[in-house]
C-alpha positions as CSV (number, residue, x, y, z in Angstrom):
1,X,116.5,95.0,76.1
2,X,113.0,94.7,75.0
3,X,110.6,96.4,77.9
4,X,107.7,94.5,79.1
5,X,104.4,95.4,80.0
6,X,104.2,97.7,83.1
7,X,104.7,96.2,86.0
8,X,105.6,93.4,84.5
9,X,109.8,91.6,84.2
10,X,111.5,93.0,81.3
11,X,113.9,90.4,78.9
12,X,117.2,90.6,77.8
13,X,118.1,88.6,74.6
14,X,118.6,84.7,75.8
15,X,117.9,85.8,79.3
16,X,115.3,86.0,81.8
17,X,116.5,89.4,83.3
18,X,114.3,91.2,85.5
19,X,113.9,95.4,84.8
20,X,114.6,97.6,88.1
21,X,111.5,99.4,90.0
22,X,111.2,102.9,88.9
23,X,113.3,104.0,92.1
24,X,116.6,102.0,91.1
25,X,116.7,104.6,88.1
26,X,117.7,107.2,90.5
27,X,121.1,108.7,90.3
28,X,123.1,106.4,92.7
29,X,120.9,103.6,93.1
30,X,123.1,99.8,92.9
31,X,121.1,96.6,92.4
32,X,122.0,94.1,94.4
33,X,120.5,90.6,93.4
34,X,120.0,88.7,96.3
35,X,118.9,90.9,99.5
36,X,117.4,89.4,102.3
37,X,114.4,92.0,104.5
38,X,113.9,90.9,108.5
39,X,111.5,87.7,108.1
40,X,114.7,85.8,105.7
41,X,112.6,86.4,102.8
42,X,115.1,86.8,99.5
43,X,114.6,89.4,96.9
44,X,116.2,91.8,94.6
45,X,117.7,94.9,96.7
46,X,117.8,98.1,95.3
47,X,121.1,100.6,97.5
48,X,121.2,104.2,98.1
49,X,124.4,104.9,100.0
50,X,124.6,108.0,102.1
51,X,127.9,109.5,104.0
52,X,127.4,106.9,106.8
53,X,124.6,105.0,106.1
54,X,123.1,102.3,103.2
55,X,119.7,101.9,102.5
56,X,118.4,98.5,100.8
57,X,114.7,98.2,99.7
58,X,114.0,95.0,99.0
59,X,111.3,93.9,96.0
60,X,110.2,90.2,95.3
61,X,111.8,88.6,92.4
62,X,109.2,87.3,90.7
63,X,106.4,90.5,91.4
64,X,108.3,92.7,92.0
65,X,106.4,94.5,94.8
66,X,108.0,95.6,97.8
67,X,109.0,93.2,100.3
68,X,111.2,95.2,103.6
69,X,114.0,97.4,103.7
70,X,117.4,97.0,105.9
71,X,119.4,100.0,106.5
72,X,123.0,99.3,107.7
73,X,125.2,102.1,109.3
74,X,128.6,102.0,106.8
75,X,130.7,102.9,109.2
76,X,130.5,99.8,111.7
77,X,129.4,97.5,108.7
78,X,126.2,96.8,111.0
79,X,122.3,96.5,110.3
80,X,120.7,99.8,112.1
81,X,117.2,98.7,111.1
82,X,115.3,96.6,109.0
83,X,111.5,95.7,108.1
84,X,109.3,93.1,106.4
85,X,106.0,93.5,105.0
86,X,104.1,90.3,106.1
87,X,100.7,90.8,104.6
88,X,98.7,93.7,102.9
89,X,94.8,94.1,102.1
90,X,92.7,96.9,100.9
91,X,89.6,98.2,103.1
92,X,86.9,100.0,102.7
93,X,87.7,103.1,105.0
94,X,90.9,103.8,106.6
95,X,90.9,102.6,109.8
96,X,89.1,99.7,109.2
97,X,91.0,96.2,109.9
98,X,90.9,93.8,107.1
């Protein structure tokens, strides 16, 4: 698979294929390719599963910056939690609204 430039969707031979955030490299990690965080936004889900819990962050498919997490309790099959980042902005000083 040739390797992009950082940050930037790596390609598979005759394929648009899409190279995991750094975290999905972690022992464990399962990529799932169509996640969904809290506001019904779809993305690429990345899985950690725990003794009785799953944790799913969830990256946009075509920036691949993170989008939400949902965290679903194994035993019951349930969501527990879940998130959605809506909208991000630098400031000058922390605190400060944008």
């Amino acid at each position: 698979m040739a390797k992009g430039p950082p940050g930037e969707p790596s390609r598979r031979r005759g394929q648009a294929g899409l190279s995991c955030p750094k975290g999905s490299r972690q022992r464990g990690a399962t990529l799932v390719p169509d996640a969904v965080n809290a506001t019904g936004r779809h993305g690429i889900g990345i899985v950690w599963a725990q003794r009785q819990y799953r944790t799913e962050w969830i990256f946009d498919q075509a920036t691949l910056r993170y989008i939400g997490e949902r965290d679903y309790d194994t035993r019951t099959g349930t969501v527990s939690g879940e998130s959605a980042i809506i909208a991000q902005a630098f400031t000058e000083r922390a605190g400060q609204l944008p």
